[in-house]
N, C-alpha and C positions, 0 to 999 in steps of 0.2 A: 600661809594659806596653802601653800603645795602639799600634796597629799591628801588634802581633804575634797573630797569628792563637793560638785559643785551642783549637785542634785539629777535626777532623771531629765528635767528639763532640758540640758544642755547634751545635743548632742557629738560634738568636738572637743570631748574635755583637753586634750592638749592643747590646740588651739585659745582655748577661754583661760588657761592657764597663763599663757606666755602674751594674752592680751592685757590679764588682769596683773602680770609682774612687770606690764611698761606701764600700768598706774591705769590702765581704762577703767569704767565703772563695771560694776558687772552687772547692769540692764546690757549696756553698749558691748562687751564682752558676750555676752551670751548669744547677743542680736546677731552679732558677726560670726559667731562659732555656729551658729544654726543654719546660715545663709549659705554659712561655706560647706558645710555635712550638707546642705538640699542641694545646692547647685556648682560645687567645687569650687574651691581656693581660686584657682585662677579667671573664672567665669565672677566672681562679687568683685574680685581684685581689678577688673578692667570696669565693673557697672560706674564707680565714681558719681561724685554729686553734679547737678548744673546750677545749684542756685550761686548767687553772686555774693559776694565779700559781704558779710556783716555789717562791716565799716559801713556800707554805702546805703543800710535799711533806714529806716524810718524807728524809732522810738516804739511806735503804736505798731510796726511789721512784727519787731524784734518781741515785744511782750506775746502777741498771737501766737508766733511761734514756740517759745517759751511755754506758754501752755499748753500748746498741742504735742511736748515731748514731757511737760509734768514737770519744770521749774516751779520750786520751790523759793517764795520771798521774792518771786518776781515782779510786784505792782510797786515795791520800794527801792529797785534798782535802779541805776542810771546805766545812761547805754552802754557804757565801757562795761560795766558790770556784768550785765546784758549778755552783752560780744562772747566777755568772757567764758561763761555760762554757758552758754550754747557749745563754744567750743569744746569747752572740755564735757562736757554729758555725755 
């Protein structure tokens, strides 16, 4: 994929590059290259998440969420699946 330009859309293509060659997707690549061009590297690098371990959601948390980031085959997952899933998106 290097060298090939990753559309108008993304505005840190180095960035989206060296995310999407540690394996990100490139929704979650783009999201992050965009954040960091609007409000610098070290200002998204310190925002960090507050919700709590996965492990610790409920089944019916874990599917909502799931849908609200656009999992796919999520109503026949089991939680680990789930977990899974969310993680890596």
């Amino acid at each position: 994929m290097p060298g090939r330009s990753p559309g108008p859309s993304v505005k840190d293509k180095e960035l989206y590059e060296k995310l999407r060659q540690q394996g990100d997707s490139k929704e979650k690549a783009a999201r992050i290259a965009n954040a960091s061009a609007a409000r610098g590297r070290s200002r998204v690098a310190r925002k960090g998440g507050t919700a709590g371990d996965y492990d610790e959601w409920t089944l019916d948390h874990l599917r909502k969420r799931a849908a609200e980031i656009g999992i796919r085959g999520r109503s026949g997952m089991n939680k680990a699946e789930l977990v899974h899933a969310l993680r890596t998106h």
